[in-house]
PDB file with SEQRES, HELIX, SHEET and CRYST1 records, atoms N, CA, C and O in Angstrom:
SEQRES   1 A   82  UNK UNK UNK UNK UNK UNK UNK UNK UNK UNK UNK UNK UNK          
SEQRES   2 A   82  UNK UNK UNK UNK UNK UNK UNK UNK UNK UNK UNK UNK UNK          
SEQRES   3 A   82  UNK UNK UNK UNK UNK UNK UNK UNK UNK UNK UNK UNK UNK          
SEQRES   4 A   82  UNK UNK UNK UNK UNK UNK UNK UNK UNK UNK UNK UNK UNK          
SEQRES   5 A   82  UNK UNK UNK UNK UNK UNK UNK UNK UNK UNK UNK UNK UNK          
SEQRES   6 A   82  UNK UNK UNK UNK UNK UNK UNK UNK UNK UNK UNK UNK UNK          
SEQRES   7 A   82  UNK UNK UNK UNK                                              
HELIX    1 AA1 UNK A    7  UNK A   12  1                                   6    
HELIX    2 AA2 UNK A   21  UNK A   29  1                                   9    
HELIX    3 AA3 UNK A   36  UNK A   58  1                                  23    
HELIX    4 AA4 UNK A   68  UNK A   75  1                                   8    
CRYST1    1.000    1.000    1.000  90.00  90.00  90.00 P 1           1          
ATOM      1  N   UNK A   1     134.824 -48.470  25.609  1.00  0.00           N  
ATOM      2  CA  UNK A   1     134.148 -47.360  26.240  1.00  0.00           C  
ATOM      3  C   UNK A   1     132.732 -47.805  26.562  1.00  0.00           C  
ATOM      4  O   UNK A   1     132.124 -48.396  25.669  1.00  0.00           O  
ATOM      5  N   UNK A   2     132.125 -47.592  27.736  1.00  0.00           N  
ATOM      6  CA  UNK A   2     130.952 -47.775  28.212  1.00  0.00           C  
ATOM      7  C   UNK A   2     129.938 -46.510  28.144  1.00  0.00           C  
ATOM      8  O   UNK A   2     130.130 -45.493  28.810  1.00  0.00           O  
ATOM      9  N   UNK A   3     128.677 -46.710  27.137  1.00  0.00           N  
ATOM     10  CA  UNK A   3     127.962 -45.622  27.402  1.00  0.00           C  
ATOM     11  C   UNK A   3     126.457 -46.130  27.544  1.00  0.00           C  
ATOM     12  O   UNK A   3     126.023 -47.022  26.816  1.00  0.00           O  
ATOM     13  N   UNK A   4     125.635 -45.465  28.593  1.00  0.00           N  
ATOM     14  CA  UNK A   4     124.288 -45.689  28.640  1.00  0.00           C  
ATOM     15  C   UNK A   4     123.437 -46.188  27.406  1.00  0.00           C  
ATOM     16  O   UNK A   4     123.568 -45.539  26.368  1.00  0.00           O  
ATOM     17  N   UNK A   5     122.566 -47.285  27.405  1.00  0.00           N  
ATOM     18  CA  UNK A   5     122.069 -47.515  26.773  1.00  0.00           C  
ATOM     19  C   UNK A   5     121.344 -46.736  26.093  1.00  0.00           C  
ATOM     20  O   UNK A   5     121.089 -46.993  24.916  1.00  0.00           O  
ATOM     21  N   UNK A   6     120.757 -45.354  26.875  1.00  0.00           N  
ATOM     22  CA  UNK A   6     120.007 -44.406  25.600  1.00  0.00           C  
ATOM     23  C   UNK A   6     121.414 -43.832  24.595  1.00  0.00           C  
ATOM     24  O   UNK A   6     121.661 -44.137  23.428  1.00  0.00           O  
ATOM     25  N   UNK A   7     121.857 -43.304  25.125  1.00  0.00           N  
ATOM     26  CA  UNK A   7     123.084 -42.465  24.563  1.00  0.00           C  
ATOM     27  C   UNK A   7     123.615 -43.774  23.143  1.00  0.00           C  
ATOM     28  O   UNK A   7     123.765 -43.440  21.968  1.00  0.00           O  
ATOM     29  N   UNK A   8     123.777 -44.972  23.583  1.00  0.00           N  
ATOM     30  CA  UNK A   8     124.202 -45.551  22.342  1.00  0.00           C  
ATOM     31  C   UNK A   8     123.028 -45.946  21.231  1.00  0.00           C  
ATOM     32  O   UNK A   8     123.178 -46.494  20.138  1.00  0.00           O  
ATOM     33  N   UNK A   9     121.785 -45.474  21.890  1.00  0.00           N  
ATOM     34  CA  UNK A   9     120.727 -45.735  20.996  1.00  0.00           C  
ATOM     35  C   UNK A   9     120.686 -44.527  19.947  1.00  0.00           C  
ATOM     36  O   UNK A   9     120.319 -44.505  18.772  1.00  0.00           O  
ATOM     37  N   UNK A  10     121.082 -43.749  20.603  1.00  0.00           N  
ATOM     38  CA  UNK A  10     120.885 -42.204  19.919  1.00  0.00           C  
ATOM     39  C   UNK A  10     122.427 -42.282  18.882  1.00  0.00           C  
ATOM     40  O   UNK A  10     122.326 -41.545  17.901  1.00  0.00           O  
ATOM     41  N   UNK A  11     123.229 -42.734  18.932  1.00  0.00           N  
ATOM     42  CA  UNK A  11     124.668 -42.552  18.299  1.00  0.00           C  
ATOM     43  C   UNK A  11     124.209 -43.955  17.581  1.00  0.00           C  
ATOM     44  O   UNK A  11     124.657 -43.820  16.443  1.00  0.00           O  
ATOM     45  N   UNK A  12     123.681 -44.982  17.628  1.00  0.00           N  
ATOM     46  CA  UNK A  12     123.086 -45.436  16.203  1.00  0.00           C  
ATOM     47  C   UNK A  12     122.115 -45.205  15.306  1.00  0.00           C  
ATOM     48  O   UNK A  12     122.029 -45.638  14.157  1.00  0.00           O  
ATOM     49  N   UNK A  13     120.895 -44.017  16.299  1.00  0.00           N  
ATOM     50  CA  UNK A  13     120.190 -43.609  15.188  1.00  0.00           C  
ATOM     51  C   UNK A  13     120.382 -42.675  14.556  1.00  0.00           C  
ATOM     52  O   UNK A  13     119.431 -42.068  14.064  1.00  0.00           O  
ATOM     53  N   UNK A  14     122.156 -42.119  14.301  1.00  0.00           N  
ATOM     54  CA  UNK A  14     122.606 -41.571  14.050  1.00  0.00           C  
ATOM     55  C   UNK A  14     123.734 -41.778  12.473  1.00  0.00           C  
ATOM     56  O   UNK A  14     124.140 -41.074  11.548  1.00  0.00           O  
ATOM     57  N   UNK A  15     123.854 -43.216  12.957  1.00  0.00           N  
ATOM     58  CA  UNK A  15     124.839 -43.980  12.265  1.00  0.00           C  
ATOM     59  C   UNK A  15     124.223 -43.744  10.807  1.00  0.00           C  
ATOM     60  O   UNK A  15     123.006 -43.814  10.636  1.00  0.00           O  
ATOM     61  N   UNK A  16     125.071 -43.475   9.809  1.00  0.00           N  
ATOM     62  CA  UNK A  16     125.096 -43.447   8.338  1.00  0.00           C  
ATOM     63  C   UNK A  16     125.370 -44.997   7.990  1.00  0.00           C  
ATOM     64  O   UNK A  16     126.017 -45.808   8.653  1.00  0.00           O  
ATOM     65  N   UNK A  17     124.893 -45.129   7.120  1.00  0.00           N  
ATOM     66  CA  UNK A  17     125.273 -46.588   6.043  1.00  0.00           C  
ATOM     67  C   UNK A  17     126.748 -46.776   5.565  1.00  0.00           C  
ATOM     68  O   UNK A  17     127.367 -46.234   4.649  1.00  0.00           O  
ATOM     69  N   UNK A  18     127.026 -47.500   6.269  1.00  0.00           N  
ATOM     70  CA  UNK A  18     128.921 -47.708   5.622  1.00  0.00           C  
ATOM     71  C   UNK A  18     129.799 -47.247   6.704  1.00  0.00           C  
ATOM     72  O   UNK A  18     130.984 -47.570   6.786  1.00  0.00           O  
ATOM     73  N   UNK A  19     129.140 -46.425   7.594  1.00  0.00           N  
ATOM     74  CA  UNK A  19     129.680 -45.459   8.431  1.00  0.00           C  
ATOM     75  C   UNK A  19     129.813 -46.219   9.683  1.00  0.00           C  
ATOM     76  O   UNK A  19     128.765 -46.604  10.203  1.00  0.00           O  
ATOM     77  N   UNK A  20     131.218 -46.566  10.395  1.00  0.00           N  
ATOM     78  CA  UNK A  20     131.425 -47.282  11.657  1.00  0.00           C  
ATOM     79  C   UNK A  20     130.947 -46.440  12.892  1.00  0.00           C  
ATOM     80  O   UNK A  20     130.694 -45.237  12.821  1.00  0.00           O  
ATOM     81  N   UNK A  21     130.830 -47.361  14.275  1.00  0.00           N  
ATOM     82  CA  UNK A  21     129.770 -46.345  15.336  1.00  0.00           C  
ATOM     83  C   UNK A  21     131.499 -45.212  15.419  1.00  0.00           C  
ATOM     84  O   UNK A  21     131.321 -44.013  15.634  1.00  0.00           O  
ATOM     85  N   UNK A  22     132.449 -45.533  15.305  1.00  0.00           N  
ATOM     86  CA  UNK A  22     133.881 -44.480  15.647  1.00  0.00           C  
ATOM     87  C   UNK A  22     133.323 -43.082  14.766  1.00  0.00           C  
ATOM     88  O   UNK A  22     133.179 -42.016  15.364  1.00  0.00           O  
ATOM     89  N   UNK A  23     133.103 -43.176  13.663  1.00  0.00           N  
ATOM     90  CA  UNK A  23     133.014 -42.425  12.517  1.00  0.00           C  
ATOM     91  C   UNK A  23     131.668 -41.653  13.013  1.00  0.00           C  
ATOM     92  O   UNK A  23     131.663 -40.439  12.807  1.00  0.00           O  
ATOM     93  N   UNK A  24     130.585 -42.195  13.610  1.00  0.00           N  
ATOM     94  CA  UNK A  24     129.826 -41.804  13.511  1.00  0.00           C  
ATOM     95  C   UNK A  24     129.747 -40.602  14.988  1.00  0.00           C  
ATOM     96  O   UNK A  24     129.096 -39.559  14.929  1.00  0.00           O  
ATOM     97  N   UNK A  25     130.533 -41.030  16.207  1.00  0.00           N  
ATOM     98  CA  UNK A  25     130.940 -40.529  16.942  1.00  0.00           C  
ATOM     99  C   UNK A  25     131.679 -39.233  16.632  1.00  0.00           C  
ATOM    100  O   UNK A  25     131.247 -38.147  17.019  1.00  0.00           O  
ATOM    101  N   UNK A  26     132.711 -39.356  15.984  1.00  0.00           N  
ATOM    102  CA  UNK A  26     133.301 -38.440  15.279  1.00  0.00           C  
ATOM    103  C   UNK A  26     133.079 -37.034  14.674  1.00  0.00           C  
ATOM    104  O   UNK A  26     133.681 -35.962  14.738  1.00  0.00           O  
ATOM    105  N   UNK A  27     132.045 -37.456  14.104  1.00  0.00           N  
ATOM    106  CA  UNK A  27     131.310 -36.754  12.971  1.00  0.00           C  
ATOM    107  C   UNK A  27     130.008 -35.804  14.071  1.00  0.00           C  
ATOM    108  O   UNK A  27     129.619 -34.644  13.934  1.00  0.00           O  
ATOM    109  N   UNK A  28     129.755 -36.452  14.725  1.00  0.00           N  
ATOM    110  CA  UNK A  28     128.276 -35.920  15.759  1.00  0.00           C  
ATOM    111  C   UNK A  28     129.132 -35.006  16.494  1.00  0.00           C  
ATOM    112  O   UNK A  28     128.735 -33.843  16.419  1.00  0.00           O  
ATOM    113  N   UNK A  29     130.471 -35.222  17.369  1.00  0.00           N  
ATOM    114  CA  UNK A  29     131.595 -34.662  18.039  1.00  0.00           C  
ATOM    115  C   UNK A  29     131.427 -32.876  17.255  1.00  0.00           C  
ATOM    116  O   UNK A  29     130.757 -31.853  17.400  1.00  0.00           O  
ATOM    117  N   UNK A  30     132.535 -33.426  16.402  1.00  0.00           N  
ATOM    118  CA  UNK A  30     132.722 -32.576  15.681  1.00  0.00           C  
ATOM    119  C   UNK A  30     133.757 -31.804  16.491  1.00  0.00           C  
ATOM    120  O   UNK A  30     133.850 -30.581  16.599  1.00  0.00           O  
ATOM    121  N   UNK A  31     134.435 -32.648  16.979  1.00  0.00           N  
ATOM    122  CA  UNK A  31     135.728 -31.323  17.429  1.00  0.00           C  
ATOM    123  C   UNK A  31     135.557 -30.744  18.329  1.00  0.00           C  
ATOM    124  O   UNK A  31     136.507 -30.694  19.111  1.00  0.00           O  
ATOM    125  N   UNK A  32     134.501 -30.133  18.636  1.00  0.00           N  
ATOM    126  CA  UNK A  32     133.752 -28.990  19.342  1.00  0.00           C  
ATOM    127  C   UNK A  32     134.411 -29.499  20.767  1.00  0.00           C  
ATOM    128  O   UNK A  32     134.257 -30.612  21.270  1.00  0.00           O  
ATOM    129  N   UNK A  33     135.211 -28.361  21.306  1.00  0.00           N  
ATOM    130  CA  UNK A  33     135.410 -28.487  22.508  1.00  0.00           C  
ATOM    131  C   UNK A  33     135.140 -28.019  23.375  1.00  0.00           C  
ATOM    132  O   UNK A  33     134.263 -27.192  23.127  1.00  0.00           O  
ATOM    133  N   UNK A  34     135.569 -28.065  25.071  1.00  0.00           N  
ATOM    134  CA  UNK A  34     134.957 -27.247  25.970  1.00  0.00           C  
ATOM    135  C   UNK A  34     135.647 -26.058  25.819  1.00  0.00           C  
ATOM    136  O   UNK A  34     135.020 -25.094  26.257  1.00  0.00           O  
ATOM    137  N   UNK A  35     137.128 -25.712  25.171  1.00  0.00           N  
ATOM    138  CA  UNK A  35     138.116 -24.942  25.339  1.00  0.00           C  
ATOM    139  C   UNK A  35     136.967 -23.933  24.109  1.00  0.00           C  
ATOM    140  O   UNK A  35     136.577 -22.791  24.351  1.00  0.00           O  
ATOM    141  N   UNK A  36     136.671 -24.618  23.010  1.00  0.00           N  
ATOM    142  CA  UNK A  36     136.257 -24.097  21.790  1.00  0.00           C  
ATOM    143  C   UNK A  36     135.046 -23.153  22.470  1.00  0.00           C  
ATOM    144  O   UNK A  36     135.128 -21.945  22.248  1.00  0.00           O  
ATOM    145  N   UNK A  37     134.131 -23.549  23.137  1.00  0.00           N  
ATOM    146  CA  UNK A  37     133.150 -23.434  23.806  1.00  0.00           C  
ATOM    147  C   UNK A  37     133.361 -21.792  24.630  1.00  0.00           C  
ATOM    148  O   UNK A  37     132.523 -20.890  24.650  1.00  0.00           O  
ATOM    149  N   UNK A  38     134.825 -21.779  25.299  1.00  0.00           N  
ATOM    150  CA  UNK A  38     134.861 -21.077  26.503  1.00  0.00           C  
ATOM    151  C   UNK A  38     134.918 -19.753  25.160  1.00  0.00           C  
ATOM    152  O   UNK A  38     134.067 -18.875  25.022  1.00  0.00           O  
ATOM    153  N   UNK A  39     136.138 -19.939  24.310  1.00  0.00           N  
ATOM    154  CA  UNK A  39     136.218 -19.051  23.061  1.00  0.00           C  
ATOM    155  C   UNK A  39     135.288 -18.311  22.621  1.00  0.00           C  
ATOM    156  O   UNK A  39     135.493 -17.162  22.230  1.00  0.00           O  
ATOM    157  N   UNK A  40     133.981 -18.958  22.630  1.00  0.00           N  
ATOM    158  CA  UNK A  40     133.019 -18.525  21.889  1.00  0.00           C  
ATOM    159  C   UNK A  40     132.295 -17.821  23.000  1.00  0.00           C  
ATOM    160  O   UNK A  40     131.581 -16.884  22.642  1.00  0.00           O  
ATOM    161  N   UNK A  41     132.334 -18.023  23.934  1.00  0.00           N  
ATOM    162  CA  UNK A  41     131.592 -17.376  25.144  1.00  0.00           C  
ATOM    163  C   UNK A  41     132.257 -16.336  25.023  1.00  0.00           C  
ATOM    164  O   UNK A  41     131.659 -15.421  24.457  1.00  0.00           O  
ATOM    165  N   UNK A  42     133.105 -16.169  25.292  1.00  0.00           N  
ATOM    166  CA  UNK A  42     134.579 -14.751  25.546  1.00  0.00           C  
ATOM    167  C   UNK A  42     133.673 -13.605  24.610  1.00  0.00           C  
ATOM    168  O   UNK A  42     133.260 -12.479  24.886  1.00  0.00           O  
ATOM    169  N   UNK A  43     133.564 -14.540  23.251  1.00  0.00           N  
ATOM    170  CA  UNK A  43     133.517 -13.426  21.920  1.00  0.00           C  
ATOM    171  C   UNK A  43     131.781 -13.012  22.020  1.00  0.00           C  
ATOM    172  O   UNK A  43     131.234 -11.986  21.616  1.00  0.00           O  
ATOM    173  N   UNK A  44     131.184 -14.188  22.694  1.00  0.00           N  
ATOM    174  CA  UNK A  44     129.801 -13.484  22.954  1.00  0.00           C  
ATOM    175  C   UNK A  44     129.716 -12.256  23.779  1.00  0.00           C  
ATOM    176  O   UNK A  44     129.164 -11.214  23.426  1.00  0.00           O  
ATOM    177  N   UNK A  45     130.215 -12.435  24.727  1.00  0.00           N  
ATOM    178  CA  UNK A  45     130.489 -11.248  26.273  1.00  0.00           C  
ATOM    179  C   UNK A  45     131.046 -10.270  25.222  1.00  0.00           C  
ATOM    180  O   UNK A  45     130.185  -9.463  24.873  1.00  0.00           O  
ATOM    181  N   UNK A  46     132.530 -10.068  24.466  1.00  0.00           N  
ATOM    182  CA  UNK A  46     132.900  -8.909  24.043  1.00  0.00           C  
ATOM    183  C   UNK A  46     131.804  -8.305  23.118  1.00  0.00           C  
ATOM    184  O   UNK A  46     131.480  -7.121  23.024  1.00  0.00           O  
ATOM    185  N   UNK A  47     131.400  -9.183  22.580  1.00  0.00           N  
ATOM    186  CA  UNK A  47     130.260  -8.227  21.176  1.00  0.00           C  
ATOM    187  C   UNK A  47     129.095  -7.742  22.124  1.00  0.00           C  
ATOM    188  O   UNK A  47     128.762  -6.630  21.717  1.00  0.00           O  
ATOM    189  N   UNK A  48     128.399  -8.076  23.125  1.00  0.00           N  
ATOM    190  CA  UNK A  48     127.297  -8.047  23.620  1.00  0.00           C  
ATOM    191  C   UNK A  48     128.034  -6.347  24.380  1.00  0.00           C  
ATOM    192  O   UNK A  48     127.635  -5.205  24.151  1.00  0.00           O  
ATOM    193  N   UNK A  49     128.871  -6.671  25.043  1.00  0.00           N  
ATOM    194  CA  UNK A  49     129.870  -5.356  25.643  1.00  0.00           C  
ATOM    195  C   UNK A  49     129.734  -4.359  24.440  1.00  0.00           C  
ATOM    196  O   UNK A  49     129.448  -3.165  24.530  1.00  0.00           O  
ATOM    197  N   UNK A  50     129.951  -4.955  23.483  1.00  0.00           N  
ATOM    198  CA  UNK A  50     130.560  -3.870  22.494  1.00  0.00           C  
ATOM    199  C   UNK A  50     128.951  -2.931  22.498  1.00  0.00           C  
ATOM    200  O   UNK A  50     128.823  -1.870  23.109  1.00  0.00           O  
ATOM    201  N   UNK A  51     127.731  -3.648  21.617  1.00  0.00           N  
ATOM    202  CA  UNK A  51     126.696  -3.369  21.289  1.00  0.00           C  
ATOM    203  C   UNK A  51     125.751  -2.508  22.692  1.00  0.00           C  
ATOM    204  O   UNK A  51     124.971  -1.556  22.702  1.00  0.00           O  
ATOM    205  N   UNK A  52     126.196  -3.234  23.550  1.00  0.00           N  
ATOM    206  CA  UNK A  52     125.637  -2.187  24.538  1.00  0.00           C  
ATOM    207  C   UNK A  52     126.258  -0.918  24.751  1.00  0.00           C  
ATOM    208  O   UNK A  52     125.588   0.060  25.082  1.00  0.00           O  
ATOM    209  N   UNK A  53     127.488  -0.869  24.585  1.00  0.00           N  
ATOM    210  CA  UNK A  53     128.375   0.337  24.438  1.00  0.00           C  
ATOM    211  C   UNK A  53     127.857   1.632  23.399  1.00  0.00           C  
ATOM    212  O   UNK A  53     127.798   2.833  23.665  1.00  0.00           O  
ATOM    213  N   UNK A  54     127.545   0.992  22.258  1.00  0.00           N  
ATOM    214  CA  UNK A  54     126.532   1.245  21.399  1.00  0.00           C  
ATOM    215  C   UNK A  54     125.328   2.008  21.828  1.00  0.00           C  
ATOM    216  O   UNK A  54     125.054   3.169  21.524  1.00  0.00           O  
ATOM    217  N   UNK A  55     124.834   1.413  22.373  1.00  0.00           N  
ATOM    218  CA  UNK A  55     123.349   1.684  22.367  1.00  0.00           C  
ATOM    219  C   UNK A  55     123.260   2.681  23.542  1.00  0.00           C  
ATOM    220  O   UNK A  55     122.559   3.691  23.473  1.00  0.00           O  
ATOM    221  N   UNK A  56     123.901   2.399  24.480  1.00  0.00           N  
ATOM    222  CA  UNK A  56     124.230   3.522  25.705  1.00  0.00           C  
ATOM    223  C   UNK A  56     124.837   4.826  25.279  1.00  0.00           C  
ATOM    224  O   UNK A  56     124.554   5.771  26.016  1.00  0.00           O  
ATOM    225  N   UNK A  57     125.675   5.109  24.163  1.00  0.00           N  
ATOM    226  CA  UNK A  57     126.391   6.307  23.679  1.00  0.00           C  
ATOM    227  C   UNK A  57     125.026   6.526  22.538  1.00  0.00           C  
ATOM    228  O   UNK A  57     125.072   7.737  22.325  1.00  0.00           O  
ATOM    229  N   UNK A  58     123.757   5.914  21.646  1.00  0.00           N  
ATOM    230  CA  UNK A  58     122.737   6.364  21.236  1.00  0.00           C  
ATOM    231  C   UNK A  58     122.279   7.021  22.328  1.00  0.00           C  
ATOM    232  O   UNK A  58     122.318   8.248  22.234  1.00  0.00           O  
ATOM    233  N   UNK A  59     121.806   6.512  23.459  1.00  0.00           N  
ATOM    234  CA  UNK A  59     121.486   6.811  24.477  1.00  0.00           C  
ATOM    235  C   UNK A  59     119.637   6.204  24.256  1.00  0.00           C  
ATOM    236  O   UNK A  59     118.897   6.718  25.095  1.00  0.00           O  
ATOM    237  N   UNK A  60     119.040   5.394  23.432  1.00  0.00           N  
ATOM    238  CA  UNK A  60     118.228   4.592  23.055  1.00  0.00           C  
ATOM    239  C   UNK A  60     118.368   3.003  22.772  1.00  0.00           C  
ATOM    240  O   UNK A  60     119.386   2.317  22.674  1.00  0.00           O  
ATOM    241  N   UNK A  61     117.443   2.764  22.707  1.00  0.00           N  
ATOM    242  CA  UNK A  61     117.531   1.275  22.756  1.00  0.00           C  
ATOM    243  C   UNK A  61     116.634   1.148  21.354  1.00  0.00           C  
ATOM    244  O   UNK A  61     115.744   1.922  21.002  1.00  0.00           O  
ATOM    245  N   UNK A  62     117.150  -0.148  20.585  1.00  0.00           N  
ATOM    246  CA  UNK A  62     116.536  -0.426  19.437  1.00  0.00           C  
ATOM    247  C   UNK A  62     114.471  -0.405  19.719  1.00  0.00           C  
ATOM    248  O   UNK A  62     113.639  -0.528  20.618  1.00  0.00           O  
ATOM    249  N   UNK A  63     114.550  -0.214  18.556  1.00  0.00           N  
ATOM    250  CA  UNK A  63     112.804  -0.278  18.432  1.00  0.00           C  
ATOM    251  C   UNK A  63     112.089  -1.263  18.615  1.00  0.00           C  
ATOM    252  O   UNK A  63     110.875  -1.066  18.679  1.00  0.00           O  
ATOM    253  N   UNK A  64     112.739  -2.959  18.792  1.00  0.00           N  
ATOM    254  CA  UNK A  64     112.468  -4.141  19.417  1.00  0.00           C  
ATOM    255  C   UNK A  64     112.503  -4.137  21.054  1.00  0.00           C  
ATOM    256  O   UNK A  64     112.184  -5.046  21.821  1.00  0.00           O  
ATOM    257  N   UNK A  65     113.026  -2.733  21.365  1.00  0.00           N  
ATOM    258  CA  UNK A  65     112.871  -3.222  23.022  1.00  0.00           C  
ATOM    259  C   UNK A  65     111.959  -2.068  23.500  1.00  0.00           C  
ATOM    260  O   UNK A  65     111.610  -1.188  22.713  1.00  0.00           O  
ATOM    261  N   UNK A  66     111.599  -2.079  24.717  1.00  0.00           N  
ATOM    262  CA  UNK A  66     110.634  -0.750  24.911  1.00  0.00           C  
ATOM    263  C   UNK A  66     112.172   0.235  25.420  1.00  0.00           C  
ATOM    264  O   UNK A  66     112.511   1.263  24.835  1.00  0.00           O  
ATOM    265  N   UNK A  67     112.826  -0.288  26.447  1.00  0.00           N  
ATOM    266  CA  UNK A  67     113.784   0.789  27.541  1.00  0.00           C  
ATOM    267  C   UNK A  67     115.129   0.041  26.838  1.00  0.00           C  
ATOM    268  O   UNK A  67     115.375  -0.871  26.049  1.00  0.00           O  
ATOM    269  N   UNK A  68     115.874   1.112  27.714  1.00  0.00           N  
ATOM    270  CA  UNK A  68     117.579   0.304  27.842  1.00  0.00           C  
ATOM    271  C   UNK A  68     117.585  -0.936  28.842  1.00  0.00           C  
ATOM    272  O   UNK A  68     118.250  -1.935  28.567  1.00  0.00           O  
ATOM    273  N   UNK A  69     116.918  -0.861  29.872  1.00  0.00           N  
ATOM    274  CA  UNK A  69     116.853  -1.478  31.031  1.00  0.00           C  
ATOM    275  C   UNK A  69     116.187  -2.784  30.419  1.00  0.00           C  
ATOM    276  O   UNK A  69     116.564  -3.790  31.020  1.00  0.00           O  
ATOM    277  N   UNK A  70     115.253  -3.047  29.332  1.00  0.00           N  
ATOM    278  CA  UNK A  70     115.031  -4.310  28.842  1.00  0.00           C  
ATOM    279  C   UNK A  70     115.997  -4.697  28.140  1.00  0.00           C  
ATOM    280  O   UNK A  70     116.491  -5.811  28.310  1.00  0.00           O  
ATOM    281  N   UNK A  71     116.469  -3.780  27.159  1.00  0.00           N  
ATOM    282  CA  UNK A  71     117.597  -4.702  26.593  1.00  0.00           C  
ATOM    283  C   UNK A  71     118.689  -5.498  27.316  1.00  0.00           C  
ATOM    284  O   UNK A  71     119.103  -6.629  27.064  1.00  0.00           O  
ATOM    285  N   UNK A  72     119.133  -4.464  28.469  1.00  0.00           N  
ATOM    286  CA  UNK A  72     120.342  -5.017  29.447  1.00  0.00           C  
ATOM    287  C   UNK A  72     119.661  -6.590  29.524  1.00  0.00           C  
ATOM    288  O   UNK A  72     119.867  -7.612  28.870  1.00  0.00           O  
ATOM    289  N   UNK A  73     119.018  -6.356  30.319  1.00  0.00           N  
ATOM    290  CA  UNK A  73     117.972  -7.427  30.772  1.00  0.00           C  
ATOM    291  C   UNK A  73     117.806  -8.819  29.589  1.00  0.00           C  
ATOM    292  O   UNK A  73     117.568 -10.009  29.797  1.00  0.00           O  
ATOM    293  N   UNK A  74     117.976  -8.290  28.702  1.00  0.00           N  
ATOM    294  CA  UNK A  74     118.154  -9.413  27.267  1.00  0.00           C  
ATOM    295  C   UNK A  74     119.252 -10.214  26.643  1.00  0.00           C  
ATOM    296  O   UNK A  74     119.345 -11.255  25.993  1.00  0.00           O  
ATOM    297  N   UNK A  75     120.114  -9.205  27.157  1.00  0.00           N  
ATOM    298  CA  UNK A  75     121.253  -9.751  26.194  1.00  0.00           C  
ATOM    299  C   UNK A  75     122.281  -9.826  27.644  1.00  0.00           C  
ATOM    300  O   UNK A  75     123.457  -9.766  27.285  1.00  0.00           O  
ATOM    301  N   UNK A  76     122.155  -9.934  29.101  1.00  0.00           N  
ATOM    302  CA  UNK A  76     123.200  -9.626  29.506  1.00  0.00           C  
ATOM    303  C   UNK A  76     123.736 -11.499  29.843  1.00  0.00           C  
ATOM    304  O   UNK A  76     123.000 -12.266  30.463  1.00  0.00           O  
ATOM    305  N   UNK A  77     124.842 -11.832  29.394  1.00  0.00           N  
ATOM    306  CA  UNK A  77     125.445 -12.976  29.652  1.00  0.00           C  
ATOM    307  C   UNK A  77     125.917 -13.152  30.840  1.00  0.00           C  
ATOM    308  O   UNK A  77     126.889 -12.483  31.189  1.00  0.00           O  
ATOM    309  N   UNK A  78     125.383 -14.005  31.634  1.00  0.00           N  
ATOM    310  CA  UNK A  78     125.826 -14.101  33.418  1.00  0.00           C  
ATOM    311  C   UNK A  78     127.336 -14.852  32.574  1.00  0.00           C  
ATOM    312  O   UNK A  78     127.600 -15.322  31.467  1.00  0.00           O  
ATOM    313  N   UNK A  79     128.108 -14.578  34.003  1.00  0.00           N  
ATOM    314  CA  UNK A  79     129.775 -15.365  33.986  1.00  0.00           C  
ATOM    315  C   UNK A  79     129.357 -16.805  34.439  1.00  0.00           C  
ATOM    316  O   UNK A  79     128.557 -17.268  35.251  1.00  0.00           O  
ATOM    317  N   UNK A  80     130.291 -17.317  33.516  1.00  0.00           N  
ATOM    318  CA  UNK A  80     130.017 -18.748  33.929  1.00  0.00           C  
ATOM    319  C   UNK A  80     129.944 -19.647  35.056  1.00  0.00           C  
ATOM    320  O   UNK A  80     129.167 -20.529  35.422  1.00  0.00           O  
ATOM    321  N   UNK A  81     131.475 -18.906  35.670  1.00  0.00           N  
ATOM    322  CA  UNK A  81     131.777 -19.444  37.072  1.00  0.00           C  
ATOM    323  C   UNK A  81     130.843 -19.261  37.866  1.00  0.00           C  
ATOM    324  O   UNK A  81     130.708 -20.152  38.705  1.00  0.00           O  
ATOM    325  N   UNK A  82     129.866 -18.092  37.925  1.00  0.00           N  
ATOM    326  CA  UNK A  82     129.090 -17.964  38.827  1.00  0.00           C  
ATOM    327  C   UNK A  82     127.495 -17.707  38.869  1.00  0.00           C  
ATOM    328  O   UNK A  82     126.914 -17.609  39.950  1.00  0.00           O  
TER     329      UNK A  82                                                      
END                                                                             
């Protein structure tokens, strides 16, 4: 595998003692995928949905924001695709 010379500088100053550059790759990875990624987006959008749902049936916005219209404005997650 070919990777830029910074990128392999950074994945050895990464490297543990004993620890091969595979292992060390591995370990920095962590699994974490793009699929894992999209998952976690999904569950951000539903809770953020949820909590505004929330706060719109208070019909106030927490005491950290001045309006509703800032909070929207705070928490709203653009779609990815676009």
């Amino acid at each position: 595998m070919r990777v830029s010379d910074d990128l392999y500088a950074r994945v050895k100053a990464a490297n543990r003692d004993g620890e091969t550059l595979a292992e060390t790759l591995d370990r920095l990875v962590g699994g974490y995928s793009l699929t894992d990624f999209a998952d976690d987006a999904t569950a951000l959008r539903t809770g953020v949905a949820a909590a505004t749902r929330l706060v719109e049936q208070a019909g106030t916005a927490p005491p950290a924001f001045d309006d509703l219209e800032t909070l929207r404005e705070r928490v709203v997650v653009r779609d990815l695709d676009g």
